[in-house]
N, C-alpha and C positions, 0 to 999 in steps of 0.2 A: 266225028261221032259224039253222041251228047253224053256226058255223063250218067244223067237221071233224067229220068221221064215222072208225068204225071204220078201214076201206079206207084214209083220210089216215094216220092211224096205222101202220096196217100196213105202206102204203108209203113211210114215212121206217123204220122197226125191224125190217121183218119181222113175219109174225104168229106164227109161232113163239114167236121173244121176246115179243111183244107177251101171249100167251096164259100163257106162264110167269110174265111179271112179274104181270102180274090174279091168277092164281093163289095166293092167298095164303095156303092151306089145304093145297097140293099134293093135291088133289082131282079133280081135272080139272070141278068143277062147272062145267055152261056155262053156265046162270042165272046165279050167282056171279060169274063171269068176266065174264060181259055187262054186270051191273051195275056192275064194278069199273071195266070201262072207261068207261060210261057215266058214273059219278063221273067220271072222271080227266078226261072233255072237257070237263063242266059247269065242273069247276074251272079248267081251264086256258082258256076260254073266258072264264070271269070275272076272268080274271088278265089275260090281255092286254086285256079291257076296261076293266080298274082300270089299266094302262098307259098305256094310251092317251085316258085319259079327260082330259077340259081341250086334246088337240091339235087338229090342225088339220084334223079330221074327227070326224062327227058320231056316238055311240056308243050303242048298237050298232049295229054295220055290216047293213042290210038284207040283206044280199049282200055273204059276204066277200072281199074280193081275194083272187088266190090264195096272194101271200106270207102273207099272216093264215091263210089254212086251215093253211100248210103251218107257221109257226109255231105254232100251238094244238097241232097233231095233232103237234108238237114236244115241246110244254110237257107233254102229256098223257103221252104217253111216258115222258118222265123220271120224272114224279111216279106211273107206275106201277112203272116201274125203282125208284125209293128206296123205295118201300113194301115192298119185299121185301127193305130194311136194303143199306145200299153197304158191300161187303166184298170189293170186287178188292183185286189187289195187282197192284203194279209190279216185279217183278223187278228190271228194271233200275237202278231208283232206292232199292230195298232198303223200298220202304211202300206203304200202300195209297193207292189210287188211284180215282178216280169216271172208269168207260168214258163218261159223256154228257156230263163236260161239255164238250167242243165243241159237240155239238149245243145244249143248255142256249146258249152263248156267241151263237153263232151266232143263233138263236131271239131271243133279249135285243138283238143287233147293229140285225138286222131291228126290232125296235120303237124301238127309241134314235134309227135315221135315219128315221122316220116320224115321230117326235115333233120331231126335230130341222130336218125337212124336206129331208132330203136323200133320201126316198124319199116318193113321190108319188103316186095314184093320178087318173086322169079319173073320176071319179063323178060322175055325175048319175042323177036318177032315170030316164033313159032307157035308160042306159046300161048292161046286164050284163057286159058283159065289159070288163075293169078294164085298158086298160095301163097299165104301169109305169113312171116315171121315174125313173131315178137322176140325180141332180146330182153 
């Protein structure tokens, strides 16, 4: 089962952005585009599972919690954002500047207290619907 789907994506970025970043051709290809996204969740699906691999849960997650969906469809994002080269600029600061990485920070936070154990999920296998513990 897949982590995140397009829709997760979408609703952490917008699909606007989401469809300009896939875009890597400025074509409006939607095959292209579909596929691109389709890479960007494969990978970042096997990112946060190479993360989290050796914790204190068992990997692949059969059913992801939701922080995991909303992580991946994080990581997927950025890594369609930098494929299209990071070239903001910060006015303020007088250089350029990466708009994700909070989210990127944020995304990485979330896996660091899973591993760490300060975030926690009830999984059993009867169980779909995951609450959440913070310590």
């Amino acid at each position: 089962m897949a982590y995140a789907d397009r829709d997760d994506v979408d609703d952490v970025f917008g699909s606007d952005n989401v469809d300009t970043w896939a875009d890597l051709d400025n074509d409006q290809d939607a095959g292209k585009i579909t596929a691109r996204i389709t890479r960007a969740l494969t990978w970042a699906e096997a990112y946060v599972d190479g993360r989290l691999l050796g914790g204190p849960y068992g990997i692949p997650f059969s059913s992801a919690p939701t922080v995991i969906t909303d992580a991946t469809a994080t990581f997927a994002g950025v890594w369609l954002y930098e494929g299209r080269g990071v070239d903001d600029y910060d006015a303020s600061k007088g250089k350029q500047s990466h708009n994700l990485q909070w989210h990127r920070k944020r995304a990485e936070d979330v896996l660091d207290k899973v591993l760490d154990g300060r975030l926690a999920f009830a999984i059993s296998p009867e169980v779909e619907d995951f609450p959440v513990v913070v310590k």
